[in-house]
N, C-alpha and C positions, 0 to 999 in steps of 0.2 A: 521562402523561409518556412521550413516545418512548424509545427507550432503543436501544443501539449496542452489536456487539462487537470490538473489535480484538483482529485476528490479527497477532502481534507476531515477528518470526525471532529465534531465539535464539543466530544465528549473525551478526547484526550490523544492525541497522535503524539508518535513517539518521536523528539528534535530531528535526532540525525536522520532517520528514514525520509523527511519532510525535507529536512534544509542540502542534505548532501546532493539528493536529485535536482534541486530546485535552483542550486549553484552549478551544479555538471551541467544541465539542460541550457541553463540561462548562460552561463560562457562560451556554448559552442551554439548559440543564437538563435537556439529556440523561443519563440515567442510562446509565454505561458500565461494562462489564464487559471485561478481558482474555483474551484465551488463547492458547496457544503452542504447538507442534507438544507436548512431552513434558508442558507441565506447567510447565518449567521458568523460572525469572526471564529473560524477552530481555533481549540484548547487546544495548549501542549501539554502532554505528561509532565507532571511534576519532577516524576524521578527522572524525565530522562533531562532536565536542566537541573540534575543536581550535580553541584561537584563531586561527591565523596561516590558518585554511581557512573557518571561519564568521564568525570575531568576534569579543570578549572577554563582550558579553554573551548573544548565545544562547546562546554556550559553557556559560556559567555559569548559564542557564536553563535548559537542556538538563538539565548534568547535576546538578540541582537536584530536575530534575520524575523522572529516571531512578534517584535516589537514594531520591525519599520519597514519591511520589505510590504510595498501596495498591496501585492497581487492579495496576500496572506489575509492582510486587512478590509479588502472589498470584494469578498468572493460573490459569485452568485449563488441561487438556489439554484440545487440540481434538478427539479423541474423544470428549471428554462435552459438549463444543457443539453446538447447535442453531441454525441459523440463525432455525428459525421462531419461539424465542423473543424476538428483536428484531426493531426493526423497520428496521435495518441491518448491514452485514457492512462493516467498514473495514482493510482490507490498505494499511498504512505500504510503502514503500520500503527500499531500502539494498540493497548489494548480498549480503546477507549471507542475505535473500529467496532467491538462487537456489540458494543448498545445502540450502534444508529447506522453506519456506511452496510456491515454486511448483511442489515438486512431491510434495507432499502431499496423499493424497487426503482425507484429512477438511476437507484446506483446498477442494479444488475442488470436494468436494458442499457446503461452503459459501457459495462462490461462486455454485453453477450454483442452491441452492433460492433462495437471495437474490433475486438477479435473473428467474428462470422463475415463481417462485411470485406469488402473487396478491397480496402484502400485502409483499415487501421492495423494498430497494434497497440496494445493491453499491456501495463506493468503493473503486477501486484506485487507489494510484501509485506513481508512478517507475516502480523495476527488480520491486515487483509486479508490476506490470502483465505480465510473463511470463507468470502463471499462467495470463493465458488463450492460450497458446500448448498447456496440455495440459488443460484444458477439455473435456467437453464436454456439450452438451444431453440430454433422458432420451433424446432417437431415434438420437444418437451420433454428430452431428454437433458440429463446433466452434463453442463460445457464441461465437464473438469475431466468426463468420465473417458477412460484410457488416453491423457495426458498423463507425462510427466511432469511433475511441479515439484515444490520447495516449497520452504514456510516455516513458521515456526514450531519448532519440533516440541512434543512433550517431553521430552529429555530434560527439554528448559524450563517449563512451564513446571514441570516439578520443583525446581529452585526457587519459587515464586508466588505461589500460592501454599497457604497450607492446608492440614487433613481435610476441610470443609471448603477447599477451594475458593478461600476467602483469598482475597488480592492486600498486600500492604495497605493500603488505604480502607478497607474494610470491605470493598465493593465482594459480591461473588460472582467469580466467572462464570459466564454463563454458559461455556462450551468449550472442547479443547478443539484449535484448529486443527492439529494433527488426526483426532481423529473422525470428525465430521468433513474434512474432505477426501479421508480415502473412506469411507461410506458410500459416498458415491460414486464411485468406481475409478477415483484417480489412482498414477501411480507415485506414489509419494516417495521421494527422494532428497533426505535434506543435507548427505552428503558432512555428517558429525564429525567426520574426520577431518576436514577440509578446513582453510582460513576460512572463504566465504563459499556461497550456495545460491549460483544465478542455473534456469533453468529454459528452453526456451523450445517450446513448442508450438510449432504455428506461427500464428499472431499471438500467442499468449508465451510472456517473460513472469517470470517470480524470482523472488527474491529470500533468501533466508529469514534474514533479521537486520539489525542497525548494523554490524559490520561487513554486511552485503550490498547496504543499499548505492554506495557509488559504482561497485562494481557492476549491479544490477541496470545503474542509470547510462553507464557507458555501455554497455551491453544494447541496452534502448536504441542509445546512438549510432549502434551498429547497423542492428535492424530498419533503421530509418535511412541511413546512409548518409548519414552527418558528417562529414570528417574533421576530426579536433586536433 
């Protein structure tokens, strides 16, 4: 049975990116395990369990699966994770990612054995998808650099910050994903015309945003050779 670890921020992961995978993976019988940068239980975004921003029922899915789903509850620290114990590494979204998962290095030697090693494969999305902006390969170059990826585009992130790049909640962002990973020489394509925005190169998948992330997570399935 394959089996998946999500790396979850405990500074604010976005519901659907977290709970739509973690239901795709977990129905087609992947055994999944949690971890967090400290150990500790992740925070959901606020906004993304609000009704009047998602919905009344993902809202209520959301924080349904963030209330009593184990795995979510008892993570480990990411320094006692192993990537090469699964046979995937899944980095959710939100932008609560950029204060702790993307720049995290037990998160990026997760990321870089994932994908470099012989036997994994790598999901990032959204505002993940940073992480491979501080990435890099074992010769020290940047994992991202001449892939294709997806991500959250600042197209969006204009809608959501204002002039000072302050965030609704007050926080200021502290980077835009879009453009700290084509920096490093990715090829960044997030496909704005599109319903959704999976991308897959290698062993490394990404994912747009929250309306990518099942498509993103069956995409996974693909890669793994799941069949649902």
């Amino acid at each position: 049975m394959p089996s998946a670890l999500f790396v979850v921020s405990e500074h604010g992961y976005w519901g659907e990116e977290c709970v739509e995978p973690l239901t795709a993976l977990s129905d087609a019988g992947v055994e999944i395990a949690v971890a967090t940068p400290t150990g500790g239980q992740p925070k959901v975004d606020e906004r993304s369990v609000d009704p009047d921003e998602v919905g009344e029922d993902l809202a209520e899915r959301v924080r349904d699966v963030a209330k009593h789903d184990d795995r979510l509850n008892d993570p480990v620290p990411l320094a006692d994770a192993d990537a090469d114990d699964y046979d995937a590494v899944f980095f959710p979204g939100g932008h609560g990612t950029e204060w702790d998962i993307t720049h995290d290095h037990h998160a990026r030697d997760l990321l870089r054995t994932a994908v470099e090693g012989e036997d994994g494969t790598a999901l990032v999305v959204c505002h993940a998808v940073g992480l491979l902006a501080f990435t890099r390969d074992e010769d020290g170059a940047f994992l991202a650099a001449g892939r294709t990826v997806t991500g959250f585009p600042n197209a969006w992130e204009e809608g959501i910050v204002d002039e000072r790049d302050l965030l609704p909640d007050g926080r200021k962002l502290p980077y835009w994903v879009e453009d700290e990973v084509r920096a490093v020489g990715a090829e960044w394509d997030a496909e704005l015309d599109a319903e959704t925005s999976v991308q897959v190169d290698g062993d490394l998948v990404t994912g747009r945003g929250p309306e990518s992330s099942r498509a993103a997570a069956e995409t996974l399935l693909d890669e793994l050779g799941v069949e649902r």
